[in-house]
N, C-alpha and C positions, 0 to 999 in steps of 0.2 A: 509635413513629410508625406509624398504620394504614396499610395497603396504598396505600390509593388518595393520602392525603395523600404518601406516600412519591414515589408516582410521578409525581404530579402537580409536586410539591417539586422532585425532581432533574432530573426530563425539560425543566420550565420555567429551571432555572435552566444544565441542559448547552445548550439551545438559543439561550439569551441569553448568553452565554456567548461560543459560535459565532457567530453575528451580529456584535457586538462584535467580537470577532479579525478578522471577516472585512473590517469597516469598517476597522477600524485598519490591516489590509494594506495597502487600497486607497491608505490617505494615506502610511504606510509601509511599500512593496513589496519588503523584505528576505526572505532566505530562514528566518532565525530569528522572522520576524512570520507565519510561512506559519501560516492559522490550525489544519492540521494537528498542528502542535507549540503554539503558543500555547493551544488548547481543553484539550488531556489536561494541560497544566502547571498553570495553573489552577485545573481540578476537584479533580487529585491534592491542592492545596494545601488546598482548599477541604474536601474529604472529610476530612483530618488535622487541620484547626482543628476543626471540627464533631464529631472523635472517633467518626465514622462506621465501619462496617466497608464493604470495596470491595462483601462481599456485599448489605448494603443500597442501594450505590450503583447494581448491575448489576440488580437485582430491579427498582430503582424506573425504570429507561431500559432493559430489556429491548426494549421495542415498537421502540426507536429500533434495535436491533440485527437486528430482522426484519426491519427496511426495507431490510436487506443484497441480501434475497432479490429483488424488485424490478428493484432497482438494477442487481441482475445479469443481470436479461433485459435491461432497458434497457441494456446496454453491445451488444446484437447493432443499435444503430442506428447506431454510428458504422462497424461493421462491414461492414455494408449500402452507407451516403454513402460509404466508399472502396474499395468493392469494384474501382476500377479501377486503383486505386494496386496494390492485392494483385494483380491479374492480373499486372503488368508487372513488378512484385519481388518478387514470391513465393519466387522461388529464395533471394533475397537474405534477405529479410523469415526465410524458414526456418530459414536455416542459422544466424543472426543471433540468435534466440531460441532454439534449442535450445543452443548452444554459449553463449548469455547463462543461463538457467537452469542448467545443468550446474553454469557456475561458479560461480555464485551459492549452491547447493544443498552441491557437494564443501565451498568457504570454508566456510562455513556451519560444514557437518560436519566441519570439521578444525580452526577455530579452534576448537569447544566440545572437542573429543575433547581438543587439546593444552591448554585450561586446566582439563582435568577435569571437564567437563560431562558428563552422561548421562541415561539417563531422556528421561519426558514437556519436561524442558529441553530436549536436543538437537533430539529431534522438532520441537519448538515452534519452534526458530531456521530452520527448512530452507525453508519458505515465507515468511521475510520480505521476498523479492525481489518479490512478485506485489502485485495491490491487493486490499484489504484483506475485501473479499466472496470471494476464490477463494482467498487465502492462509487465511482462517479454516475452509473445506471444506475443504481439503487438509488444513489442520493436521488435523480431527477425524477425517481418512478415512487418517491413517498414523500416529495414535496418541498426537498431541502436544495441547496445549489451546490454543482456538480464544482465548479470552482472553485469552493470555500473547504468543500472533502477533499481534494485532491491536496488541500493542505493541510490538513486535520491528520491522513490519512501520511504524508512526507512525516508529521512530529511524533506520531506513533509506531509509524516503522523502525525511526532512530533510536529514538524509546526505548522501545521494547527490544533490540537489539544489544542496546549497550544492556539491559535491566535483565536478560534472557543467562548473558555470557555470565554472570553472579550469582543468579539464580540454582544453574547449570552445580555451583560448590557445594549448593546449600540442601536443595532437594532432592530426594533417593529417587533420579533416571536412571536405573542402569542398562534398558536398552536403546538403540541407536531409533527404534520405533518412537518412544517417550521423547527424547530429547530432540527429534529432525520436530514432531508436533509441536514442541511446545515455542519454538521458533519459526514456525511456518505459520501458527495459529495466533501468537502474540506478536508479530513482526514483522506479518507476509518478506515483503520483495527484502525490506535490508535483512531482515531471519532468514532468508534463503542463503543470502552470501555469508551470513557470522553462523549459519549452520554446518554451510560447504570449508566453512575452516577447522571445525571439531572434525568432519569427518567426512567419508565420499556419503555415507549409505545416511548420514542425519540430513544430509542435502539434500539428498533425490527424498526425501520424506517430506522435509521443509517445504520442498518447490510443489508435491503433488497437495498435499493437506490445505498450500494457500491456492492450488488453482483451486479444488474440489472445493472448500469455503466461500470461496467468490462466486462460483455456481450455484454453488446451494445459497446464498442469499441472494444471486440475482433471482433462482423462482420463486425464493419465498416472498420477494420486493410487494408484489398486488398485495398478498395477503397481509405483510406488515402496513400499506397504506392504506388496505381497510382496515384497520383497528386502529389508527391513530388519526382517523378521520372523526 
């Protein structure tokens, strides 16, 4: 298959694809219809009938994975609309995310170690807490592949989405501050949308705690990959 037919082929058929899931949420707003998980399930089938290799499939939807780059200034807007949310819990907002990352990162690192994981594997699992533009930096900037978090990073979103909403019955959040974190921190991008369903104000939490998270481990990225050097 020539270049351009390749790309033109997968790019259009990942983007209809996505649309479609996304439609189909709207009529059914389950967290296994989240079109996060619904788009990679799909294509992964799609790419295996087709008897494709994944590397044809990443050649020909490349442009769609640059758009990461973007998307990531574009997160310094929602940063900006609640800069006064951040004044007034920052304390909170702080201690909330570094103690949310830590954990997230050690699990990480200690489920792979005890099932015998190592290598660019383990690297690769350490950032799947973050969204999915600052988990794929990290991943490349402490040694793990940026390809294999991006999917590490899709099964944890869903995860922790569907395991967030249950959670929600079980543990004393009773403000819209605790409960937008604990789905913006355990869930980024699908926690943002199963947050904006509890409520307007757990959403704009959810959405600022996962950009704010995904920055503060993009800087901390050098310093994580000198200590696991």
């Amino acid at each position: 298959m020539g270049t351009l037919l390749l790309t033109l082929g997968w790019s259009t058929i990942t983007i209809l694809i996505y649309l479609a899931a996304k439609s189909f949420h709207r009529l059914l707003p389950r967290w296994w219809t989240a079109p996060l998980a619904v788009t990679p399930a799909v294509l992964i089938a799609l790419v295996l009938l087709a008897h494709e290799d994944y590397s044809d499939y990443i050649r020909g939807t490349h442009w769609l994975v640059l758009l990461l780059g973007p998307a990531t200034v574009a997160f310094a807007v929602p940063i900006f609309e609640q800069r006064a949310l951040i004044r007034r819990h920052w304390p909170a907002l702080l201690l909330g995310m570094v103690a949310g990352s830590t954990a997230a990162m050690l699990s990480a690192w200690g489920l792979a170690t005890l099932l015998g994981v190592g290598g660019e594997l383990r690297l690769s699992l350490l950032p799947r807490s973050i969204s999915t533009p600052f988990a794929m930096t990290v991943s490349g900037d402490i040694g793990g592949v940026p390809d294999l978090t991006a999917v590490f990073v899709v099964f944890t979103g869903v995860l922790g989405a569907a395991l967030g909403e249950g959670m929600l019955r079980w543990l004393p959040l009773r403000s819209s501050l605790a409960r937008g974190a604990l789905f913006g921190m355990g869930a980024h991008g699908a926690g943002v949308a199963k947050a904006s369903q509890v409520g307007r104000e757990e959403g704009a939490v959810a959405g600022l705690v996962m950009v704010l998270v995904g920055v503060m481990n993009v800087l901390m990225a050098p310093v994580l990959a000198l200590l696991l050097r």
